[in-house]
PLY file of the C-alpha trace (Angstrom):
ply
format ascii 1.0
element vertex 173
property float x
property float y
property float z
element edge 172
property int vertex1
property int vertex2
end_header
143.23 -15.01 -4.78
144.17 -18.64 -3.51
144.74 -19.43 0.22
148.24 -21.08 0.97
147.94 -23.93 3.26
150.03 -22.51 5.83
147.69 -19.43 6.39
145.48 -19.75 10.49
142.15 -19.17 9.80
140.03 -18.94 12.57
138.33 -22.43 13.01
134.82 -23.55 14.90
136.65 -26.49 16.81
138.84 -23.85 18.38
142.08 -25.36 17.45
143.51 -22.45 16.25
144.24 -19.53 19.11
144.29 -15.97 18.14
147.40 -14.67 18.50
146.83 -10.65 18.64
143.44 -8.76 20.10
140.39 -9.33 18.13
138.01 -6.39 17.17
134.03 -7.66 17.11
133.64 -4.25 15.12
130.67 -2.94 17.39
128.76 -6.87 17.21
128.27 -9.45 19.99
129.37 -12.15 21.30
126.38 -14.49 21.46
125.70 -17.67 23.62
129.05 -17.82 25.97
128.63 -20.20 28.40
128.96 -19.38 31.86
132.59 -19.18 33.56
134.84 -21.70 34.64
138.08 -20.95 34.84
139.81 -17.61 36.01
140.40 -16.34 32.46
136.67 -17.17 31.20
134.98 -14.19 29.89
131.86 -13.73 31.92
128.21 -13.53 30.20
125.83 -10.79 31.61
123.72 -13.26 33.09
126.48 -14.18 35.46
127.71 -10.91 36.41
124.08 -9.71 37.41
124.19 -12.69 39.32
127.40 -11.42 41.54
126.28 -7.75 41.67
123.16 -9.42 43.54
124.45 -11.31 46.06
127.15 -8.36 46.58
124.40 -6.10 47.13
122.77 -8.45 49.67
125.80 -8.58 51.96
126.96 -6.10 55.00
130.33 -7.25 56.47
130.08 -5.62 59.21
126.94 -3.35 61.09
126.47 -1.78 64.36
123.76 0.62 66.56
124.92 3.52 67.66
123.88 6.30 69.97
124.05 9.65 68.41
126.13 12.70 69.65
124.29 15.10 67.65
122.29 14.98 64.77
123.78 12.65 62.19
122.54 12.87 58.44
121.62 9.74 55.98
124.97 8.67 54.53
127.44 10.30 56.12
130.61 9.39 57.97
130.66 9.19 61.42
133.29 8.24 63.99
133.03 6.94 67.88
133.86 9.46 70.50
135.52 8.68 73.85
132.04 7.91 75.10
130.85 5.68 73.10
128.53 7.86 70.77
128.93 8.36 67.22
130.08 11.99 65.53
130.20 13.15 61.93
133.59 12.51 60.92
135.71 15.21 59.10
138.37 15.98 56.30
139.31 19.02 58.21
140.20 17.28 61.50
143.00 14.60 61.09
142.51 13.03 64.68
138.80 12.59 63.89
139.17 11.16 60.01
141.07 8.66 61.54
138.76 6.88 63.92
136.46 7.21 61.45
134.19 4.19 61.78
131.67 3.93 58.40
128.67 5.28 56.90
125.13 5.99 58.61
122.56 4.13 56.91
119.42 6.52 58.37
119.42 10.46 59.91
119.01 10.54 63.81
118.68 13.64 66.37
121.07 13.72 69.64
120.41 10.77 71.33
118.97 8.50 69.01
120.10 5.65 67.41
121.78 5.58 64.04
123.08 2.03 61.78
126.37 2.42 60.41
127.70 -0.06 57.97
131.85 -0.23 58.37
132.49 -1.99 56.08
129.70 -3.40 52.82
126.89 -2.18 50.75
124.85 0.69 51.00
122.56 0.89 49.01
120.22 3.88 47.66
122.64 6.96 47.14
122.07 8.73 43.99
124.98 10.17 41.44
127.83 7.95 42.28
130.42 7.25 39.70
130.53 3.30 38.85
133.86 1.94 39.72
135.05 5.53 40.78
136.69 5.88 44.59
135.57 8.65 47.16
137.29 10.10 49.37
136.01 11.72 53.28
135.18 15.66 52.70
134.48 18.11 55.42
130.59 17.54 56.00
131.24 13.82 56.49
130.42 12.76 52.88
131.36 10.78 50.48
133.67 12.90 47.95
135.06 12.07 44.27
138.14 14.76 44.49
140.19 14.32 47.54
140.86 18.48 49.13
144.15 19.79 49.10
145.52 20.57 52.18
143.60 18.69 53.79
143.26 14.76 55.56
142.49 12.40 52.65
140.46 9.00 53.60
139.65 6.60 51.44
136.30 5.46 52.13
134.84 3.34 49.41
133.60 3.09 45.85
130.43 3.04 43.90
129.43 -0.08 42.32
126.77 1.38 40.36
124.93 5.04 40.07
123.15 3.94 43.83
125.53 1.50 45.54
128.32 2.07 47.15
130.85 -0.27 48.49
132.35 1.07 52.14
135.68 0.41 53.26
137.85 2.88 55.18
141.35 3.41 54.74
144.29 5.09 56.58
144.28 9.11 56.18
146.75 10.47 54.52
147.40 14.31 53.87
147.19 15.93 50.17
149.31 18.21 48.79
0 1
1 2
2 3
3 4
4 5
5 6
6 7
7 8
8 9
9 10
10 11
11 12
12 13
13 14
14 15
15 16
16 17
17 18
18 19
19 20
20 21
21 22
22 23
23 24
24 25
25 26
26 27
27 28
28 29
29 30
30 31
31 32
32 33
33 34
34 35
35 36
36 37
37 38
38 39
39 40
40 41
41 42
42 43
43 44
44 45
45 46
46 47
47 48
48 49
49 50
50 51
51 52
52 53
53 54
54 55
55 56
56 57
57 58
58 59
59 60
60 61
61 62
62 63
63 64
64 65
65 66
66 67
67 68
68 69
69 70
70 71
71 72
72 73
73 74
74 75
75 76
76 77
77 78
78 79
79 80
80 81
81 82
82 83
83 84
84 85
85 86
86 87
87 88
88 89
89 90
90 91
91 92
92 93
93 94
94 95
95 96
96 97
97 98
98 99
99 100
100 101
101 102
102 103
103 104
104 105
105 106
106 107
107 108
108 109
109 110
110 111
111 112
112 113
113 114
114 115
115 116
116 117
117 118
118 119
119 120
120 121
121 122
122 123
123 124
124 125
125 126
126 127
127 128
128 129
129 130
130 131
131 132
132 133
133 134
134 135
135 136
136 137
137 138
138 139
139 140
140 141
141 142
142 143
143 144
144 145
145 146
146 147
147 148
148 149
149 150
150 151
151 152
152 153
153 154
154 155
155 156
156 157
157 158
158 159
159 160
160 161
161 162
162 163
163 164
164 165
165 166
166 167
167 168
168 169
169 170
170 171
171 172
């Protein structure tokens, strides 16, 4: 069967656009140059490249004194003296001074890293691209509790990273 003339193929110069979504039926696209513009798809090469450097950066990281013994990776907040507590779902007052994560496990008294807001990295089972929520240990949950204060507290960037930023508490239904 012939071809009319007025049929859009797709063409190598890329003078024709596609005008509906294109299916690469399960194959790759091979040899994309990296991104300029906004709207550029982005090779993989590039967007290792950005997880890096994401990884590499803490906004913002403090010392703290510990009230009581504070766990690897969990929540903590800033009493009125000045030492850090394991922050809680349960307790509305505390979830919302909560402060950021503890990066290492300390006894009463000694002195824990908290990242409030960047990367931690190291966890194990997150949920890439999922959001977690404060639960009532002071850990990092998928399923906000009913009832209960809700904080947003970051998300995982991969199965071992996770991104920390706190958010206002809000209570669940």
């Amino acid at each position: 069967m012939a071809k009319t003339a007025n049929q859009s193929y797709i063409r190598n110069d890329g003078s024709v656009a596609f005008t509906a979504d294109q299916s690469m039926g399960g194959n790759r696209i091979t040899s994309l140059g990296d991104p300029v513009n906004d709207t550029d798809a982005v090779n993989l090469k590039t967007a290792k490249e950005i997880v890096a450097q994401a990884k590499s950066l803490h906004c913002i990281k403090a010392t703290f004194k510990a009230y009581h013994h504070i766990e690897k990776f969990q929540f903590v907040f800033v009493n009125p003296e000045g030492s850090i507590c394991v922050a809680s779902s349960l307790n509305p007052g505390i979830s919302e001074r909560t402060v950021g994560m503890a990066l290492n496990q300390a006894e009463e008294g000694g002195l824990v890293d908290v990242v409030m807001c960047g990367i931690v990295t190291g966890m194990e089972g997150l949920e890439p691209g999922k959001y977690y929520f404060l639960n009532q240990t002071g850990y990092a949950t998928r399923d906000p509790e009913a009832g209960l204060v809700s904080q947003l507290v970051g998300n995982a960037i991969d199965e071992t990273t996770f991104l920390v930023y706190i958010r206002q508490s809000v209570t669940m239904a």
